[in-house]
mmCIF file of the N, C-alpha and C atoms, coordinates in Angstrom:
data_MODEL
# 
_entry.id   MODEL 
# 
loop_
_atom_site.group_PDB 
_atom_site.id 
_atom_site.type_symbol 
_atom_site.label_atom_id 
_atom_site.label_alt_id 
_atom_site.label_comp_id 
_atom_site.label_asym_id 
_atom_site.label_entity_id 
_atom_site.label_seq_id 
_atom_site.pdbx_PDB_ins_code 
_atom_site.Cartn_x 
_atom_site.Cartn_y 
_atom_site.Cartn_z 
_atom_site.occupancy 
_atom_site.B_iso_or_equiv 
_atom_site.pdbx_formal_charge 
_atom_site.auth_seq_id 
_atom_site.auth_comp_id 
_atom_site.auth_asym_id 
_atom_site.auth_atom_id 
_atom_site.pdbx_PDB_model_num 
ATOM 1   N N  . UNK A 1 1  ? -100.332 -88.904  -40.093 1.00 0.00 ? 1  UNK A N  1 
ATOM 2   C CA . UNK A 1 1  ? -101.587 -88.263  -40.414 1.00 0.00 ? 1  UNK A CA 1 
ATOM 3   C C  . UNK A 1 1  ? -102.462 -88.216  -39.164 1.00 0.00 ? 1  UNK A C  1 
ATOM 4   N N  . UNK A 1 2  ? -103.086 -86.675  -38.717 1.00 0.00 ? 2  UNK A N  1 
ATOM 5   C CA . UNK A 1 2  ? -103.934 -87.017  -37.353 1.00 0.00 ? 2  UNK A CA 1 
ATOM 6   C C  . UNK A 1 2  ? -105.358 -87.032  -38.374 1.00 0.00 ? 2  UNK A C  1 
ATOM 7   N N  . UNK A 1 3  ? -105.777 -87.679  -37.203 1.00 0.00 ? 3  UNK A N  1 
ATOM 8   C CA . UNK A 1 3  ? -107.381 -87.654  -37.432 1.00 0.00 ? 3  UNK A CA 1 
ATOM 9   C C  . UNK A 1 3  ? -108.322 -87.462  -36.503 1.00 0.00 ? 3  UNK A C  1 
ATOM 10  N N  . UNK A 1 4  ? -109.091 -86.388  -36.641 1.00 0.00 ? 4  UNK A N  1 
ATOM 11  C CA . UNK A 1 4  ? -110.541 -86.367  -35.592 1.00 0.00 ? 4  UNK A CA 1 
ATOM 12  C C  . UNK A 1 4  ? -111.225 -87.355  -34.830 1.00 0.00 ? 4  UNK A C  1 
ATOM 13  N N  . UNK A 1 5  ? -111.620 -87.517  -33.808 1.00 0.00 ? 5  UNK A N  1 
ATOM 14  C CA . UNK A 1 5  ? -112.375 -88.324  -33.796 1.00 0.00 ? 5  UNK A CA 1 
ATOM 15  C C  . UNK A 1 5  ? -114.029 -87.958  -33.805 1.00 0.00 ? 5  UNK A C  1 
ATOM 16  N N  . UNK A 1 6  ? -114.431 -89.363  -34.503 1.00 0.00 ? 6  UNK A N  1 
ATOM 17  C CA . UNK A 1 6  ? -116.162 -88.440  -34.428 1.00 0.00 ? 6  UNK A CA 1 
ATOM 18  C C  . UNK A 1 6  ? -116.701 -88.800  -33.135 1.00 0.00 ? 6  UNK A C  1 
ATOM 19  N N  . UNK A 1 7  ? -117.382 -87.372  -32.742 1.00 0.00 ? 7  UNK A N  1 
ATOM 20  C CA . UNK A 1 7  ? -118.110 -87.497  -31.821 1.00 0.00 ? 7  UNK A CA 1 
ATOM 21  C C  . UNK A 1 7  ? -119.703 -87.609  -31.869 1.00 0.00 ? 7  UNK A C  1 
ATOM 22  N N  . UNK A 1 8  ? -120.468 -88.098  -31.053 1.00 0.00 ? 8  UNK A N  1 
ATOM 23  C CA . UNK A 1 8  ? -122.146 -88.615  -31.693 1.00 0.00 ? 8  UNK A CA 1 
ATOM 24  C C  . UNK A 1 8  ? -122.683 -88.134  -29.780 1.00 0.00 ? 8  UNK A C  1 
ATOM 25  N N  . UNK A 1 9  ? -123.624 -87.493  -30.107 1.00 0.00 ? 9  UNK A N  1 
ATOM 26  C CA . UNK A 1 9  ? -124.447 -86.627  -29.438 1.00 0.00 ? 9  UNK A CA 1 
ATOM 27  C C  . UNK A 1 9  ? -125.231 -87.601  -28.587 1.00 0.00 ? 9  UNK A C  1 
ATOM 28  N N  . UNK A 1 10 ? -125.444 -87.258  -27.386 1.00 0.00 ? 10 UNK A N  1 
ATOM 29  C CA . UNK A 1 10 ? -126.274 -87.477  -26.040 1.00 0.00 ? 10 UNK A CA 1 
ATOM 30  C C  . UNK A 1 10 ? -127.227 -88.311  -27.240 1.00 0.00 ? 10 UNK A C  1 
ATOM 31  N N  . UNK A 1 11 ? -127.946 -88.017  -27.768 1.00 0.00 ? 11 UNK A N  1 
ATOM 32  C CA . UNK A 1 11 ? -129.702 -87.927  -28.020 1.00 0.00 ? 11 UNK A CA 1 
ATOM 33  C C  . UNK A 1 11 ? -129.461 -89.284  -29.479 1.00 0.00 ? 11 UNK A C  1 
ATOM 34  N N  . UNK A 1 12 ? -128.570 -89.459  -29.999 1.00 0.00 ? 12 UNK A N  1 
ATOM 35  C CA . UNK A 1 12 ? -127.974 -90.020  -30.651 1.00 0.00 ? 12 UNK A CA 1 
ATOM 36  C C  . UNK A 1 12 ? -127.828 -91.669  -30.774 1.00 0.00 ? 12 UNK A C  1 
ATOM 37  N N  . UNK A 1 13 ? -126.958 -91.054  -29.409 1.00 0.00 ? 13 UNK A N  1 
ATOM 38  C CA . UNK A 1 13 ? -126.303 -92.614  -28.277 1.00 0.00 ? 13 UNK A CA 1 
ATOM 39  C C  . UNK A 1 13 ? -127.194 -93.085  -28.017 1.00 0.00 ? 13 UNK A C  1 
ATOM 40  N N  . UNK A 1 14 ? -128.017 -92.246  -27.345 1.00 0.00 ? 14 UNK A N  1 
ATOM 41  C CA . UNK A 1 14 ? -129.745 -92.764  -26.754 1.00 0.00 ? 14 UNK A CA 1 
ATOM 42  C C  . UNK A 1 14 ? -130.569 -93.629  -27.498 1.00 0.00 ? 14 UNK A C  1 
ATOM 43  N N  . UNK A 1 15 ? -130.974 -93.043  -28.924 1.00 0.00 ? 15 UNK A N  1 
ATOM 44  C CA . UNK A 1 15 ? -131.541 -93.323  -29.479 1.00 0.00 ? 15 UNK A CA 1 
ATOM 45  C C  . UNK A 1 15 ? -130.971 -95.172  -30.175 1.00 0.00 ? 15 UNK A C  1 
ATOM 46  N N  . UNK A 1 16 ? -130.051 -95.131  -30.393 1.00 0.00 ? 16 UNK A N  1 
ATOM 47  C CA . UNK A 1 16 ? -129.254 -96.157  -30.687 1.00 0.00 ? 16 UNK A CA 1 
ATOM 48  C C  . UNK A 1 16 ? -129.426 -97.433  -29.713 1.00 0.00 ? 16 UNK A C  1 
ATOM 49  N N  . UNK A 1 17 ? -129.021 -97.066  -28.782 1.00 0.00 ? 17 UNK A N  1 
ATOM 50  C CA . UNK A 1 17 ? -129.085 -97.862  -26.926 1.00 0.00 ? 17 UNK A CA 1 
ATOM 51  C C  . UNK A 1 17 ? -130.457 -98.323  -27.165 1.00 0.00 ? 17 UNK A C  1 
ATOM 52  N N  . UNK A 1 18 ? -131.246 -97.422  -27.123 1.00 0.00 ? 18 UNK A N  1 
ATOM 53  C CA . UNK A 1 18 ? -132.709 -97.669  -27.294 1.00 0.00 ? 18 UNK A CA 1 
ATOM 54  C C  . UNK A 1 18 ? -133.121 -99.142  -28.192 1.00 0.00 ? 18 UNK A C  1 
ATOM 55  N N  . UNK A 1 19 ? -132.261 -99.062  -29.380 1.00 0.00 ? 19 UNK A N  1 
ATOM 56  C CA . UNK A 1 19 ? -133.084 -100.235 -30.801 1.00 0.00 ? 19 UNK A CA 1 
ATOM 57  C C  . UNK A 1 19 ? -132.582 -101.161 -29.881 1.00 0.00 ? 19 UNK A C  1 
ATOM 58  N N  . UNK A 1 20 ? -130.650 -100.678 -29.360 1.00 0.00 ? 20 UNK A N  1 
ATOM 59  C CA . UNK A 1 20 ? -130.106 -102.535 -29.387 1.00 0.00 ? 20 UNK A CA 1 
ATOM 60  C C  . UNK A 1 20 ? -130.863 -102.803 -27.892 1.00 0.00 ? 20 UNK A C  1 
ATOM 61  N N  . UNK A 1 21 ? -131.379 -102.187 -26.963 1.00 0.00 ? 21 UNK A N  1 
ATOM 62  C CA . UNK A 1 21 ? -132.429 -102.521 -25.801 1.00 0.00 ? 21 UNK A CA 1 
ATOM 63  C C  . UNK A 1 21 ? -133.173 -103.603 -26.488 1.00 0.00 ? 21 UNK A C  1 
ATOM 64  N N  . UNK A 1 22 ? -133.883 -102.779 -27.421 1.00 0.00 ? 22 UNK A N  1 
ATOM 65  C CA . UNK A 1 22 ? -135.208 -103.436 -27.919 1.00 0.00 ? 22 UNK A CA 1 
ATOM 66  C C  . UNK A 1 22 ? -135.236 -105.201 -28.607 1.00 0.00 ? 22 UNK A C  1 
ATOM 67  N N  . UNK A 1 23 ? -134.408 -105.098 -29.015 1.00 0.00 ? 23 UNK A N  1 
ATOM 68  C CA . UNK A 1 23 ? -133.734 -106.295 -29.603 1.00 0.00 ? 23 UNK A CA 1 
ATOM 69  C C  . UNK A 1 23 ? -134.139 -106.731 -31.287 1.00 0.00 ? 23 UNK A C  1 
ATOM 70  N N  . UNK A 1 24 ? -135.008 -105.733 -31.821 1.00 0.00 ? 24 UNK A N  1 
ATOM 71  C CA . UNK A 1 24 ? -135.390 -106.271 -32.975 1.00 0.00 ? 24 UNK A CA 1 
ATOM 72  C C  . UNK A 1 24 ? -134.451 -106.369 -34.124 1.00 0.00 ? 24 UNK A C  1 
ATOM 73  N N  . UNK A 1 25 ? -133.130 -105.578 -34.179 1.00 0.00 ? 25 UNK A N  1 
ATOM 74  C CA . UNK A 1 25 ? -132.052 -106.062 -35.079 1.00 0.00 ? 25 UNK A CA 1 
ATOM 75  C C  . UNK A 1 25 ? -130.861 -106.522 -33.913 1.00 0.00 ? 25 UNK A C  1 
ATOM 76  N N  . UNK A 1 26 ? -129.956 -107.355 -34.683 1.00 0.00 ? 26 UNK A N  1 
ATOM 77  C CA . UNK A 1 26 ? -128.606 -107.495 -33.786 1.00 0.00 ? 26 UNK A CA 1 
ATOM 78  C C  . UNK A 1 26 ? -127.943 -105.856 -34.193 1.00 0.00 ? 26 UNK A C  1 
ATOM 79  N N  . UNK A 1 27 ? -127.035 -106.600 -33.361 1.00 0.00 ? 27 UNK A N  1 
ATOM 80  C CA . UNK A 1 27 ? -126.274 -105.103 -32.819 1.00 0.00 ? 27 UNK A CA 1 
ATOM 81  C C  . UNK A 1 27 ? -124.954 -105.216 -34.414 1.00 0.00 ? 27 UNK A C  1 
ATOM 82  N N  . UNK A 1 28 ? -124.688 -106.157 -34.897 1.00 0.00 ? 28 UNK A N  1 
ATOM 83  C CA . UNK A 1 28 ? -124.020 -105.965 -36.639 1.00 0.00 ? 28 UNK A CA 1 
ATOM 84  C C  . UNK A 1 28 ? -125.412 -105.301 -37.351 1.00 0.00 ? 28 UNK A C  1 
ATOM 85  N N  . UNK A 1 29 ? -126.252 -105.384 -37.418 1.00 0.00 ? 29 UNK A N  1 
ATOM 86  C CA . UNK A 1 29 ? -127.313 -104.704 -38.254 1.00 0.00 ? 29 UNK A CA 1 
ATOM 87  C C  . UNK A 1 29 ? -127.336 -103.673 -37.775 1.00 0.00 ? 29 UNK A C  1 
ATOM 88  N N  . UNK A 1 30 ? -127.930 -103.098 -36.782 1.00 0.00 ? 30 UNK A N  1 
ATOM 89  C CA . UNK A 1 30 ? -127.585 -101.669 -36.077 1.00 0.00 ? 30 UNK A CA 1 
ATOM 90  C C  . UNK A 1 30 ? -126.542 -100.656 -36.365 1.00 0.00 ? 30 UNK A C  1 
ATOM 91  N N  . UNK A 1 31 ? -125.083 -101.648 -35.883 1.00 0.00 ? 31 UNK A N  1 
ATOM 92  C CA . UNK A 1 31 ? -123.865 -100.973 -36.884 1.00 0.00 ? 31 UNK A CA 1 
ATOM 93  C C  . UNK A 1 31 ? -123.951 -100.426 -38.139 1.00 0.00 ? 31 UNK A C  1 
ATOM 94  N N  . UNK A 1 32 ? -124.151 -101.176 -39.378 1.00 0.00 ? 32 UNK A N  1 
ATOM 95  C CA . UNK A 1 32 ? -124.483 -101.262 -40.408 1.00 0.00 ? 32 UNK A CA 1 
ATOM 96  C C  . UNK A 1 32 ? -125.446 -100.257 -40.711 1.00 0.00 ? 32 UNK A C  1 
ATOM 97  N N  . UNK A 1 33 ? -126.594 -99.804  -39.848 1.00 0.00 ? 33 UNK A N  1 
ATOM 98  C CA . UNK A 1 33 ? -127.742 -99.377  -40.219 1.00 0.00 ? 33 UNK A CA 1 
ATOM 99  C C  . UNK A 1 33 ? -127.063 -97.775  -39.756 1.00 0.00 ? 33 UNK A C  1 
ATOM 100 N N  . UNK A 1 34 ? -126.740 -97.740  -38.744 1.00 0.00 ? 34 UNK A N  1 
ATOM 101 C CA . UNK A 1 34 ? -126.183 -96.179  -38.189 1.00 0.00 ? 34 UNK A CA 1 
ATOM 102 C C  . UNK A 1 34 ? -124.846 -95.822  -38.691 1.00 0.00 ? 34 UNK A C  1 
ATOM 103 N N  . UNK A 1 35 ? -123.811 -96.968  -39.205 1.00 0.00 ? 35 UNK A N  1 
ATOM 104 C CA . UNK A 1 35 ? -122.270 -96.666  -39.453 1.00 0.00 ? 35 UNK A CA 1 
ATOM 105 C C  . UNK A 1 35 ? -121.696 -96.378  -38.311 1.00 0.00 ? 35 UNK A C  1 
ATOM 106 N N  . UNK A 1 36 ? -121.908 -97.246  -37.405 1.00 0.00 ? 36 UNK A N  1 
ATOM 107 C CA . UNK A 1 36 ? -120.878 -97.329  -35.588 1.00 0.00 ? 36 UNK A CA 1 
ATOM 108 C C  . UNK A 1 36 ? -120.543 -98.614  -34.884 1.00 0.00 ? 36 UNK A C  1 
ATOM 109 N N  . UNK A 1 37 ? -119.502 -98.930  -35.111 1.00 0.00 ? 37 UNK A N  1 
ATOM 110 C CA . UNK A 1 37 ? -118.813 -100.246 -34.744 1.00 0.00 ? 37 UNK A CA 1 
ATOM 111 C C  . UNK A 1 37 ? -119.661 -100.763 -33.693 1.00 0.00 ? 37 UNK A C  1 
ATOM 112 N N  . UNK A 1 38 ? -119.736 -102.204 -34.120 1.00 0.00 ? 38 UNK A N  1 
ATOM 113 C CA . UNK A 1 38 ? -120.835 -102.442 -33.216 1.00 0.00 ? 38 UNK A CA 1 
ATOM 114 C C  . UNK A 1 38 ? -120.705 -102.785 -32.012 1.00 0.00 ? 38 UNK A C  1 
ATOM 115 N N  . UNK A 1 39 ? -119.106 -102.809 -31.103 1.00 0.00 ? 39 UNK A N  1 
ATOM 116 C CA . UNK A 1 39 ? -118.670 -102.769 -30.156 1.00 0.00 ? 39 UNK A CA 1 
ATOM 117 C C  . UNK A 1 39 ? -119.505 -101.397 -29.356 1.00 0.00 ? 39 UNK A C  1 
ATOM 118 N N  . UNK A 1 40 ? -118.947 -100.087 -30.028 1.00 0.00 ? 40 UNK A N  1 
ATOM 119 C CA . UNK A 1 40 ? -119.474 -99.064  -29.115 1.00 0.00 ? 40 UNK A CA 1 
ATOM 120 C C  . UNK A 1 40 ? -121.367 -99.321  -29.322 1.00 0.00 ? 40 UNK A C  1 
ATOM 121 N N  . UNK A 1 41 ? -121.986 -99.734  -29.945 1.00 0.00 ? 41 UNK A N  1 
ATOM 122 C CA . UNK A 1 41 ? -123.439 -99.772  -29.901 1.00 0.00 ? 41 UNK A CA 1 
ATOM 123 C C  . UNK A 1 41 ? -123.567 -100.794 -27.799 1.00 0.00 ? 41 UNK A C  1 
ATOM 124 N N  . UNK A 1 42 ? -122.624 -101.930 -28.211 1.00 0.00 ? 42 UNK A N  1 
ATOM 125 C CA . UNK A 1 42 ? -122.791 -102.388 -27.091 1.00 0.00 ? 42 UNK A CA 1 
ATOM 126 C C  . UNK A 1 42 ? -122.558 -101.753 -25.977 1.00 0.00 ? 42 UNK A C  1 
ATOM 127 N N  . UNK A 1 43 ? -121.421 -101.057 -25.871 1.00 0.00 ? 43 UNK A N  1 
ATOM 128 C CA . UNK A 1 43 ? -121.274 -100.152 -24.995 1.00 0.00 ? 43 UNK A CA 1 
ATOM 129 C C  . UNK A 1 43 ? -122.650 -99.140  -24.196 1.00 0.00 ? 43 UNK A C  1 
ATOM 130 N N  . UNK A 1 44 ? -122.703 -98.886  -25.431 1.00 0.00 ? 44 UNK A N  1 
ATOM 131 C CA . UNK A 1 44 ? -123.660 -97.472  -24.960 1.00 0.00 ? 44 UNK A CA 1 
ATOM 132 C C  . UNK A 1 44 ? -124.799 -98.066  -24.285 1.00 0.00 ? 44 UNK A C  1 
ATOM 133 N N  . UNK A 1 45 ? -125.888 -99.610  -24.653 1.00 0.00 ? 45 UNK A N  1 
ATOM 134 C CA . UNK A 1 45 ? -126.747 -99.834  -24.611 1.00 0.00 ? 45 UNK A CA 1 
ATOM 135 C C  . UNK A 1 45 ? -126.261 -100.537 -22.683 1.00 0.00 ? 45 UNK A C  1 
ATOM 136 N N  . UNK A 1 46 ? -124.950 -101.017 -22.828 1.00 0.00 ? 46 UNK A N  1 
ATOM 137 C CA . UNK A 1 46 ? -124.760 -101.345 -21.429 1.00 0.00 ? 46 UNK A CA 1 
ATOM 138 C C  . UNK A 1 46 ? -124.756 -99.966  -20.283 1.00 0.00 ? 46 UNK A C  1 
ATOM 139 N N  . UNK A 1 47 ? -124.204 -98.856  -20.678 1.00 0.00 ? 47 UNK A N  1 
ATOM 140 C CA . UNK A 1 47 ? -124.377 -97.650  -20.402 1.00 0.00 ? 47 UNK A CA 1 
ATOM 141 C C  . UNK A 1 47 ? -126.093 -97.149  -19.420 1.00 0.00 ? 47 UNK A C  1 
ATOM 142 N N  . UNK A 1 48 ? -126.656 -97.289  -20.778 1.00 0.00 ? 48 UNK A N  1 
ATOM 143 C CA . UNK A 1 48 ? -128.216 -97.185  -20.747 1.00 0.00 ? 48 UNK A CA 1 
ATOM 144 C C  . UNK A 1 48 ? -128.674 -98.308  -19.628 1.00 0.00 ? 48 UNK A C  1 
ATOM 145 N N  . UNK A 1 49 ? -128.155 -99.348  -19.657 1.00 0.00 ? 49 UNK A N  1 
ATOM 146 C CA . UNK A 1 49 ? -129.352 -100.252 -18.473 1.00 0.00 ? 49 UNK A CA 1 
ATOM 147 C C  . UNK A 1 49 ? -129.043 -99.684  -17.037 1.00 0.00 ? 49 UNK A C  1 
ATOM 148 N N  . UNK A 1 50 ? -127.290 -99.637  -17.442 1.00 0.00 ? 50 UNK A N  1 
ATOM 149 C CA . UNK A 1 50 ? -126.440 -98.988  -15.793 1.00 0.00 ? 50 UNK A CA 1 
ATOM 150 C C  . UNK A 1 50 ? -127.610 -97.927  -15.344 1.00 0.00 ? 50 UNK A C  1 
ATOM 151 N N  . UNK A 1 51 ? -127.743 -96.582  -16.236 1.00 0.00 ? 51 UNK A N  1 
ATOM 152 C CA . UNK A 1 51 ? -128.162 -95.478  -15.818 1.00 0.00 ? 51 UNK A CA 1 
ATOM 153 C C  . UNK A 1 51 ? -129.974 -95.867  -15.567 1.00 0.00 ? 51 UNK A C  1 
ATOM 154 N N  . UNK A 1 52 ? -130.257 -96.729  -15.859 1.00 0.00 ? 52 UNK A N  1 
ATOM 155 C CA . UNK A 1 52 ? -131.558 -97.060  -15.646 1.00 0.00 ? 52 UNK A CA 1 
ATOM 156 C C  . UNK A 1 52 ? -131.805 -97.870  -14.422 1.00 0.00 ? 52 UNK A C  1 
ATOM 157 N N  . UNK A 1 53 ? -130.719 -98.428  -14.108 1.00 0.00 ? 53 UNK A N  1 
ATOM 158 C CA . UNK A 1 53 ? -131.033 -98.757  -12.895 1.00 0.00 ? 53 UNK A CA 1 
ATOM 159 C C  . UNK A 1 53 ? -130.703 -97.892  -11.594 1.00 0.00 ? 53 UNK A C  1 
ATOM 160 N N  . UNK A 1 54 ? -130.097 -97.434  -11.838 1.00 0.00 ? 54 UNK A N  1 
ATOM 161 C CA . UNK A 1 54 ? -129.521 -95.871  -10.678 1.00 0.00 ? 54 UNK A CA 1 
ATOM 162 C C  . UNK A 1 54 ? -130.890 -95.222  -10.564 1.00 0.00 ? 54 UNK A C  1 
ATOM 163 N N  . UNK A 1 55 ? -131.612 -94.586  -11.625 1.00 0.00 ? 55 UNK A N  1 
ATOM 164 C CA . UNK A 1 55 ? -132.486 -94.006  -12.085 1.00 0.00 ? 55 UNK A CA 1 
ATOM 165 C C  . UNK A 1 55 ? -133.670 -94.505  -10.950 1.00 0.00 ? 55 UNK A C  1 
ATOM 166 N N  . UNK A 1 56 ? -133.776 -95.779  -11.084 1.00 0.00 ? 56 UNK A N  1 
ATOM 167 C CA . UNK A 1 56 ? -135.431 -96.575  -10.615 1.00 0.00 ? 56 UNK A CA 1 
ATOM 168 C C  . UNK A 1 56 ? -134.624 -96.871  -9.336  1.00 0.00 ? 56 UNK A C  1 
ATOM 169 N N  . UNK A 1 57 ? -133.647 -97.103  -8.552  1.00 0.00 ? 57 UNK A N  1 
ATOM 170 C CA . UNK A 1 57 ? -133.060 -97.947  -7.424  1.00 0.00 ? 57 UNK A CA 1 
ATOM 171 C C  . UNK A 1 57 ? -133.510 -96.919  -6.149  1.00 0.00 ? 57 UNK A C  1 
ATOM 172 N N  . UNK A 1 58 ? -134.075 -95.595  -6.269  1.00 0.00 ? 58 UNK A N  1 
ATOM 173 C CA . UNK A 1 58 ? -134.641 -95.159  -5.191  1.00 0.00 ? 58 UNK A CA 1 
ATOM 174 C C  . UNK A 1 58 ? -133.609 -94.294  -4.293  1.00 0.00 ? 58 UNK A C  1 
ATOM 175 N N  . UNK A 1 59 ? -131.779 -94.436  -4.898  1.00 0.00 ? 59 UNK A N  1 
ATOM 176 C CA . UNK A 1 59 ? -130.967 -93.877  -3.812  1.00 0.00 ? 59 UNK A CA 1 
ATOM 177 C C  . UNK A 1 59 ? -131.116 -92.911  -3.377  1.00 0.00 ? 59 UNK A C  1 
ATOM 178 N N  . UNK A 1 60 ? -131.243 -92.122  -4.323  1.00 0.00 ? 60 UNK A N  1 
ATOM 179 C CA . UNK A 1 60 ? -131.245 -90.118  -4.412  1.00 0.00 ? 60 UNK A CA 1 
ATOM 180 C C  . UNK A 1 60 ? -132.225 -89.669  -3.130  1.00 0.00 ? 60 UNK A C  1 
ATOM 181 N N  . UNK A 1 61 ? -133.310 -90.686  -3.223  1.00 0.00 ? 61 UNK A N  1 
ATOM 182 C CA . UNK A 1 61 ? -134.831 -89.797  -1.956  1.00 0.00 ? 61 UNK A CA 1 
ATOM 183 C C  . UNK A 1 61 ? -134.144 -89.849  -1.081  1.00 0.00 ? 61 UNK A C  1 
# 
């Protein structure tokens, strides 16, 4: 049997990255709350600090 995989949108991921940043639920509540293993929540939110620090580190000027 194949199966799709689901895919979840830029703005999505973000938004997600964003709560488990914030810290006010764990990242099993988060799961739970969005329906996304809470492995990839970690992911994404490690994602998010990476690109935030590239972002502020000044290389690009």
């Amino acid at each position: 049997m194949k199966t799709t995989r689901k895919r979840y949108s830029a703005d999505f991921k973000a938004e997600v990255a964003l709560e488990a940043i914030r810290g006010d639920l764990t990242l099993a509540e988060l799961a739970a709350k969005h329906g996304v293993h809470h492995t990839m929540i970690a992911s994404w939110k490690r994602q998010a600090i990476v690109g935030m620090t590239i972002t502020f580190s000044g290389a690009d000027d």
